[in-house]
mmCIF file of the N, C-alpha and C atoms, coordinates in Angstrom:
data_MODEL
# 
_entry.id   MODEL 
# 
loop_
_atom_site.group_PDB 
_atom_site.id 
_atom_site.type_symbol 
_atom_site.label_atom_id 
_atom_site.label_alt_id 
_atom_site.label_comp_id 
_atom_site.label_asym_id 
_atom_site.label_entity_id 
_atom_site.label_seq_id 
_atom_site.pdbx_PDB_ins_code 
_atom_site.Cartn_x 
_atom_site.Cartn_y 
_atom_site.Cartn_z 
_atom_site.occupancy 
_atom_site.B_iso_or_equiv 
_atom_site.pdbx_formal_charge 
_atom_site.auth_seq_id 
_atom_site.auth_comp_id 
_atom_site.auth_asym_id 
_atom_site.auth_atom_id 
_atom_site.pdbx_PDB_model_num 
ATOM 1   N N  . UNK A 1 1  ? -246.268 -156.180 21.127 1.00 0.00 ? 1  UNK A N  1 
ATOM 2   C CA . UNK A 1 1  ? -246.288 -154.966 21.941 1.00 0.00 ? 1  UNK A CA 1 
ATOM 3   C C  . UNK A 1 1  ? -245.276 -155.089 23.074 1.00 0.00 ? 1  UNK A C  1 
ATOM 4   N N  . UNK A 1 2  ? -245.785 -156.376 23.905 1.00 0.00 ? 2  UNK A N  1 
ATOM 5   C CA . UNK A 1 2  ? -244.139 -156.676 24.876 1.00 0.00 ? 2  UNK A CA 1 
ATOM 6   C C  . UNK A 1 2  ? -242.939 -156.525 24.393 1.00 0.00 ? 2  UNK A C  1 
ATOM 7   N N  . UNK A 1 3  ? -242.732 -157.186 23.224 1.00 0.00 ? 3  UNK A N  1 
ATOM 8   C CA . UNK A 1 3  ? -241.416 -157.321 22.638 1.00 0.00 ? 3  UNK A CA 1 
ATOM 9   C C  . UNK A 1 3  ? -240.779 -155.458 22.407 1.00 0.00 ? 3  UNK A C  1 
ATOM 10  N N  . UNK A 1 4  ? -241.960 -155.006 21.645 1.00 0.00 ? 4  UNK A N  1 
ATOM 11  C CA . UNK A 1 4  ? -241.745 -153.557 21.409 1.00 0.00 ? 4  UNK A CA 1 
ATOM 12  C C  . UNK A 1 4  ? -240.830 -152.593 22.744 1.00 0.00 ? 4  UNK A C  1 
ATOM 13  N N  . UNK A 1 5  ? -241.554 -152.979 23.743 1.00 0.00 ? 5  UNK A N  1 
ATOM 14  C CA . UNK A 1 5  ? -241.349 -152.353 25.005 1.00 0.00 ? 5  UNK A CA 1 
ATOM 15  C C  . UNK A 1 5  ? -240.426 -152.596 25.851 1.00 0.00 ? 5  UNK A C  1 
ATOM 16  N N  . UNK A 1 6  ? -239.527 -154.000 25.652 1.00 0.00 ? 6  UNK A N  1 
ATOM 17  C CA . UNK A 1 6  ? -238.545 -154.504 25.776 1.00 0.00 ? 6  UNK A CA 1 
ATOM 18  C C  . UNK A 1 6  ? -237.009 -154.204 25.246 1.00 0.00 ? 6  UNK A C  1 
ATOM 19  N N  . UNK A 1 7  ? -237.812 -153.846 24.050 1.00 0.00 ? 7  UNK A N  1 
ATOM 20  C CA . UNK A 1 7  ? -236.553 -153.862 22.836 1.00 0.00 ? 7  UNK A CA 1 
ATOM 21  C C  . UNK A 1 7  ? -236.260 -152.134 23.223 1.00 0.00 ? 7  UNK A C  1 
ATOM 22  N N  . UNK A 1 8  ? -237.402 -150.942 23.111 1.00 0.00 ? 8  UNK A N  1 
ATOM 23  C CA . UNK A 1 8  ? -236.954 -149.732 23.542 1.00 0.00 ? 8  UNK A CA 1 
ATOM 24  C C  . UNK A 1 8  ? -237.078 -149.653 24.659 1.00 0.00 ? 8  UNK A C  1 
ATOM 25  N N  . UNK A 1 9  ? -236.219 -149.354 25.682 1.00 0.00 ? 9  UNK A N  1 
ATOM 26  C CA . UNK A 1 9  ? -236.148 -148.715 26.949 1.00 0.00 ? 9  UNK A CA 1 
ATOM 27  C C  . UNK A 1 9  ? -236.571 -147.212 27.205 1.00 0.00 ? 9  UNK A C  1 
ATOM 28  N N  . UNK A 1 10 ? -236.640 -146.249 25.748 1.00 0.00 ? 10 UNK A N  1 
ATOM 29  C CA . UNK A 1 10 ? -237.077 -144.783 25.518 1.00 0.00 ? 10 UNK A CA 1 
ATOM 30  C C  . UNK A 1 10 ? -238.080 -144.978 26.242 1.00 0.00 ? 10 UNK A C  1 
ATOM 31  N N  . UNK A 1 11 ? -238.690 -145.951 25.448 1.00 0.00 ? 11 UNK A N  1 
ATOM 32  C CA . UNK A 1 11 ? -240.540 -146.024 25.786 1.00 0.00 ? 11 UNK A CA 1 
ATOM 33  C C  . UNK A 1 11 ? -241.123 -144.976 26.355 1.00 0.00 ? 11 UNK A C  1 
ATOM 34  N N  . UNK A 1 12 ? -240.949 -145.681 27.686 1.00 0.00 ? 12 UNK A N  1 
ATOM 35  C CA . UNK A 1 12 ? -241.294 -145.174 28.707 1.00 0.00 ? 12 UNK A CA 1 
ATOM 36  C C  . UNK A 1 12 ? -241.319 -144.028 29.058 1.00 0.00 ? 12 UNK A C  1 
ATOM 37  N N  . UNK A 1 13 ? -240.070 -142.756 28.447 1.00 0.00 ? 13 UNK A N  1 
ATOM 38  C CA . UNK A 1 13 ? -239.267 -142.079 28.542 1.00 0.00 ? 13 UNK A CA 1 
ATOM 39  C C  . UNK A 1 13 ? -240.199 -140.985 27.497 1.00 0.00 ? 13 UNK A C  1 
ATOM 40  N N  . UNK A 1 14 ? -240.167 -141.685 26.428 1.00 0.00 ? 14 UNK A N  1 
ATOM 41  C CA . UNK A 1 14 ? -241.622 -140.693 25.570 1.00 0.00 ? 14 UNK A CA 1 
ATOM 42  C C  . UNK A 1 14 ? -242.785 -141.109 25.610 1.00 0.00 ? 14 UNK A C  1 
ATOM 43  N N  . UNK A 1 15 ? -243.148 -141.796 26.229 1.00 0.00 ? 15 UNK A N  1 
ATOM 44  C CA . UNK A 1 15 ? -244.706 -141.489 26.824 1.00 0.00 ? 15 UNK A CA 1 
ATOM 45  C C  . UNK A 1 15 ? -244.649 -140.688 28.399 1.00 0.00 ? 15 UNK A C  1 
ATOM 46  N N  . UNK A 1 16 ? -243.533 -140.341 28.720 1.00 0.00 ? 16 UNK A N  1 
ATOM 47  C CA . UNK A 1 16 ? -243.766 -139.921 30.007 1.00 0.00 ? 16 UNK A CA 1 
ATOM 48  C C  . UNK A 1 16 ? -243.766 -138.276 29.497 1.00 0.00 ? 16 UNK A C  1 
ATOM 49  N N  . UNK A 1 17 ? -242.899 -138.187 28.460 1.00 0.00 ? 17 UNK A N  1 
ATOM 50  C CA . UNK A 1 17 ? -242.731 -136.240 27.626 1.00 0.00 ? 17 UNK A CA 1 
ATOM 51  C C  . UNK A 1 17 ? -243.904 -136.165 26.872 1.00 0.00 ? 17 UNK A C  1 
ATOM 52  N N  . UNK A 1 18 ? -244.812 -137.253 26.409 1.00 0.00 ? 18 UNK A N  1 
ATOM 53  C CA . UNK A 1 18 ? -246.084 -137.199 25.756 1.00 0.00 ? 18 UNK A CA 1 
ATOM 54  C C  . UNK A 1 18 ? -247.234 -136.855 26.333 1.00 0.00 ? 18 UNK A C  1 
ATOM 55  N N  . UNK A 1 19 ? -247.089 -137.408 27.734 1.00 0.00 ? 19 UNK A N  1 
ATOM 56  C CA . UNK A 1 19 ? -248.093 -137.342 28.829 1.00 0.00 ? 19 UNK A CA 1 
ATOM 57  C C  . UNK A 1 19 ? -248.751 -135.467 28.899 1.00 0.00 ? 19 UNK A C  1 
ATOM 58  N N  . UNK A 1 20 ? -247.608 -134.505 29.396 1.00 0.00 ? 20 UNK A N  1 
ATOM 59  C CA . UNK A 1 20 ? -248.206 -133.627 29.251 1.00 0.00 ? 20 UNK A CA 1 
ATOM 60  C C  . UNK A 1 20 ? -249.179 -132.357 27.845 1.00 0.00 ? 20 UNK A C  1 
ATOM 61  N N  . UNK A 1 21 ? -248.097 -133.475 26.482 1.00 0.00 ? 21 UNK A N  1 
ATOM 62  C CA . UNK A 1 21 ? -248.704 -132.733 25.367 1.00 0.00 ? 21 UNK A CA 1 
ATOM 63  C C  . UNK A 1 21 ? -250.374 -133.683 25.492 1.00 0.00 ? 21 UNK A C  1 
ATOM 64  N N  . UNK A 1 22 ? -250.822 -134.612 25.928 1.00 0.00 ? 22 UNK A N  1 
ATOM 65  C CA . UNK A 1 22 ? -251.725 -135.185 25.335 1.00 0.00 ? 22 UNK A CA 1 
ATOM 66  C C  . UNK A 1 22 ? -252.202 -134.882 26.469 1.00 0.00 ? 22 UNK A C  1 
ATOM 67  N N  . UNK A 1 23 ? -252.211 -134.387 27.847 1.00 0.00 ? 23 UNK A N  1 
ATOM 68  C CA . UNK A 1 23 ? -253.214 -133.276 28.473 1.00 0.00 ? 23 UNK A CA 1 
ATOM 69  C C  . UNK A 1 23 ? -253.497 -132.242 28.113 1.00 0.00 ? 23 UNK A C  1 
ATOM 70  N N  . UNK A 1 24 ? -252.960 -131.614 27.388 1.00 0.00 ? 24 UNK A N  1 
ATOM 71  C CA . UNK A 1 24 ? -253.143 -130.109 26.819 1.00 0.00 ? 24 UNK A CA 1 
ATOM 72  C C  . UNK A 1 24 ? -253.699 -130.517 25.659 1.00 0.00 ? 24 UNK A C  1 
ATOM 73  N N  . UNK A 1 25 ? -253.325 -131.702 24.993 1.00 0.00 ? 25 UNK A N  1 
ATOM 74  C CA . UNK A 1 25 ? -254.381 -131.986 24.113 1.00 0.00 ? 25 UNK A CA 1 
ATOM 75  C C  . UNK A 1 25 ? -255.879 -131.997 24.109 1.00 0.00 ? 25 UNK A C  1 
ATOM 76  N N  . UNK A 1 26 ? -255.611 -132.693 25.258 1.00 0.00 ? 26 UNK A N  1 
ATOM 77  C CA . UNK A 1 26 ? -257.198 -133.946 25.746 1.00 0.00 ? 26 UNK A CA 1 
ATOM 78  C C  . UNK A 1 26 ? -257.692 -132.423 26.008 1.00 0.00 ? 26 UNK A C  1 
ATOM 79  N N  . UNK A 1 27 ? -257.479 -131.561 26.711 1.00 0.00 ? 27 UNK A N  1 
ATOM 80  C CA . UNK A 1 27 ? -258.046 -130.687 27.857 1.00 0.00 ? 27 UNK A CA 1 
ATOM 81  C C  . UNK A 1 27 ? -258.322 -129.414 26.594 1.00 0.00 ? 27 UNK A C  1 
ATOM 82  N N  . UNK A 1 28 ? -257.641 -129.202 25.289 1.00 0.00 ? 28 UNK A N  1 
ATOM 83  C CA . UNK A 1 28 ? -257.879 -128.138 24.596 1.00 0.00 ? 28 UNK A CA 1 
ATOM 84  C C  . UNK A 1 28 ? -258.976 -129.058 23.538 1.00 0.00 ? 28 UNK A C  1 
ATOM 85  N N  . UNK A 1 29 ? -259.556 -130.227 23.241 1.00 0.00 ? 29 UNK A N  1 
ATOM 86  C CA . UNK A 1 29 ? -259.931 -130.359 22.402 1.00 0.00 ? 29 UNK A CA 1 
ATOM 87  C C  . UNK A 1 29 ? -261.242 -130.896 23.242 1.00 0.00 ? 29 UNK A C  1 
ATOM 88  N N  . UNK A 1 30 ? -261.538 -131.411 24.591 1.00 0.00 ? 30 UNK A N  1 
ATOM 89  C CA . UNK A 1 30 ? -262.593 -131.325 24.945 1.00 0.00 ? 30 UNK A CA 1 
ATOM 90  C C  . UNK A 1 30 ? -264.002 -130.445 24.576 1.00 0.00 ? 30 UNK A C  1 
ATOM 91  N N  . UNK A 1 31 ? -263.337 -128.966 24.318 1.00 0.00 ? 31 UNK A N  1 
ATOM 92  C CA . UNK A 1 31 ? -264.176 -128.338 23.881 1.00 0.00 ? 31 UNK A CA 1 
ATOM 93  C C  . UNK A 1 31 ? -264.854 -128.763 22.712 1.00 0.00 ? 31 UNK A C  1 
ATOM 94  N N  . UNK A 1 32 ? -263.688 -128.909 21.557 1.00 0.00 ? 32 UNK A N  1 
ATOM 95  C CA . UNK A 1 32 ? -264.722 -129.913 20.091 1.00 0.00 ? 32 UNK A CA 1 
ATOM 96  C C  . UNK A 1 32 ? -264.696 -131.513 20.658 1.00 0.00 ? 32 UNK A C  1 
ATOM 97  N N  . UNK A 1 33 ? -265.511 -131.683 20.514 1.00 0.00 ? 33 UNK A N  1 
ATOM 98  C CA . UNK A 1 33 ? -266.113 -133.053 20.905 1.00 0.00 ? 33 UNK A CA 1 
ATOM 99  C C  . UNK A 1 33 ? -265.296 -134.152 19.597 1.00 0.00 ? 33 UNK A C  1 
ATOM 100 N N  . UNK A 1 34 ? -265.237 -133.124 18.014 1.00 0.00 ? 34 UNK A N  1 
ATOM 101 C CA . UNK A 1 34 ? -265.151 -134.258 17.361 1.00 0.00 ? 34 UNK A CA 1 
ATOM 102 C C  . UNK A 1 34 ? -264.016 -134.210 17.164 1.00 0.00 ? 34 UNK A C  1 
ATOM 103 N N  . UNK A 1 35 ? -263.286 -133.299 17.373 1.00 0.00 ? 35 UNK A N  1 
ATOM 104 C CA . UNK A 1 35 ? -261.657 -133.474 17.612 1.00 0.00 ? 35 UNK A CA 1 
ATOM 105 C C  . UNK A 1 35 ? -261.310 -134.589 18.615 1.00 0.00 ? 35 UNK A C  1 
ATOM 106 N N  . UNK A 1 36 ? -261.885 -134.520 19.742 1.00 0.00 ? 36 UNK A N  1 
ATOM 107 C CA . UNK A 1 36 ? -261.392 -134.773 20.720 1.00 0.00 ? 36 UNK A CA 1 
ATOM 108 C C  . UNK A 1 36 ? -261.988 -136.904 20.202 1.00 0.00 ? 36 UNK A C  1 
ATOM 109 N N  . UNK A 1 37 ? -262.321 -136.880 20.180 1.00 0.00 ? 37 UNK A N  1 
ATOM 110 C CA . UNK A 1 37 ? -263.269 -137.978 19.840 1.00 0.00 ? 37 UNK A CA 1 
ATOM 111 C C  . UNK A 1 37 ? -261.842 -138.600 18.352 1.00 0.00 ? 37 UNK A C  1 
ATOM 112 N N  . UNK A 1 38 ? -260.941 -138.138 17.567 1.00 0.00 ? 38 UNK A N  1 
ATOM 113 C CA . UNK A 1 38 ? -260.351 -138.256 16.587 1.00 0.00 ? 38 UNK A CA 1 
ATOM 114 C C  . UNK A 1 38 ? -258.922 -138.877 17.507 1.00 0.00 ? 38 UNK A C  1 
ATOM 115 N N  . UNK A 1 39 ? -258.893 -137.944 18.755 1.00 0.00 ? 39 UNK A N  1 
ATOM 116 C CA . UNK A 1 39 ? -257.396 -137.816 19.466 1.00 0.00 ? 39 UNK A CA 1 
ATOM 117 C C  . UNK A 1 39 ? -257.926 -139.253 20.018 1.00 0.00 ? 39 UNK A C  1 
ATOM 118 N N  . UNK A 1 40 ? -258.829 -139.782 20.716 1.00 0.00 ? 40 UNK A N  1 
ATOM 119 C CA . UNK A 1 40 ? -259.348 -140.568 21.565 1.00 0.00 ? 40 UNK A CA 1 
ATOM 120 C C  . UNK A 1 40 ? -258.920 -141.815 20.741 1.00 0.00 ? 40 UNK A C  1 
ATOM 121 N N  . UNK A 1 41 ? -259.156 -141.743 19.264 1.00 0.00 ? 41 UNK A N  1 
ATOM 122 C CA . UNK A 1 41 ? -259.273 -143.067 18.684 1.00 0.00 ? 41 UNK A CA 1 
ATOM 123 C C  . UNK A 1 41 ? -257.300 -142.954 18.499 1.00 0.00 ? 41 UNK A C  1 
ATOM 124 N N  . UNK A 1 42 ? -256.828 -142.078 18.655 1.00 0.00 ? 42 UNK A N  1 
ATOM 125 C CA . UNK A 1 42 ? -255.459 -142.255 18.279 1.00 0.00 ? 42 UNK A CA 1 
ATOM 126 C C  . UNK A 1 42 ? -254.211 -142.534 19.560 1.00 0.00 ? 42 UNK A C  1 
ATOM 127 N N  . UNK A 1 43 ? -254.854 -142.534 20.705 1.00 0.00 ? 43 UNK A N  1 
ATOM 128 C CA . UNK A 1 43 ? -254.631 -142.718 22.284 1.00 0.00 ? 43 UNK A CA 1 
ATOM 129 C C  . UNK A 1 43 ? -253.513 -144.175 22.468 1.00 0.00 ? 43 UNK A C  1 
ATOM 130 N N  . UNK A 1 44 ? -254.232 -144.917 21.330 1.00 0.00 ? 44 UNK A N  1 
ATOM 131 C CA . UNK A 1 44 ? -253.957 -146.770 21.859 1.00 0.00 ? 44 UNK A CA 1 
ATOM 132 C C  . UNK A 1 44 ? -252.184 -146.596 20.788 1.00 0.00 ? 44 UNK A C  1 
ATOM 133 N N  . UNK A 1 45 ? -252.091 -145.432 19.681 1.00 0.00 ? 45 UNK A N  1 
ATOM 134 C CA . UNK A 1 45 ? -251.007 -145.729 19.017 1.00 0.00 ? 45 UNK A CA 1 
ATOM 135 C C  . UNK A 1 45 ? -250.526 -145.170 20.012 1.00 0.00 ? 45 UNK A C  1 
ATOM 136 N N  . UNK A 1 46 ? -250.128 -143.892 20.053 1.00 0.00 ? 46 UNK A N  1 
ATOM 137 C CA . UNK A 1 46 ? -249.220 -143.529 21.035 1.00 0.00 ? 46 UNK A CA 1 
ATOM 138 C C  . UNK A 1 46 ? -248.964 -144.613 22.478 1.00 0.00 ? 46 UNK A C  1 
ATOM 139 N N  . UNK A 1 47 ? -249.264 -145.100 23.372 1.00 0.00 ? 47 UNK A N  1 
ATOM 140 C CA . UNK A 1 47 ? -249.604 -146.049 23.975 1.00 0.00 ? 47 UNK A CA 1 
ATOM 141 C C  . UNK A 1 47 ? -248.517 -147.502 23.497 1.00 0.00 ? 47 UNK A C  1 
ATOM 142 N N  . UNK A 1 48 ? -248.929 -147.377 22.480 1.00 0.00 ? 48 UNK A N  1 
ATOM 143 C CA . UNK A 1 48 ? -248.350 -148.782 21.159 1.00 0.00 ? 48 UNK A CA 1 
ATOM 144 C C  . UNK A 1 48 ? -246.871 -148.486 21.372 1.00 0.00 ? 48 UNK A C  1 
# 
């Protein structure tokens, strides 16, 4: 994962343009629990 984060310098760069889709995510799928609960388990890739 270090190495990953090392090697792209983007990184950072698309998790920072991700940040607001995965509030509008988090915040539109709160309503379904089991959506939201699907996005939750998929949090650590994006992250990755």
């Amino acid at each position: 994962m270090e190495e990953d984060v090392s090697r792209n310098r983007s990184g950072p760069i698309h998790v920072m343009l991700r940040l607001p889709l995965l509030i509008i995510l988090t915040g539109t799928t709160t309503i379904n629990n089991g959506v939201y609960g699907q996005i939750y388990e998929k949090l650590p890739a994006f992250l990755k």
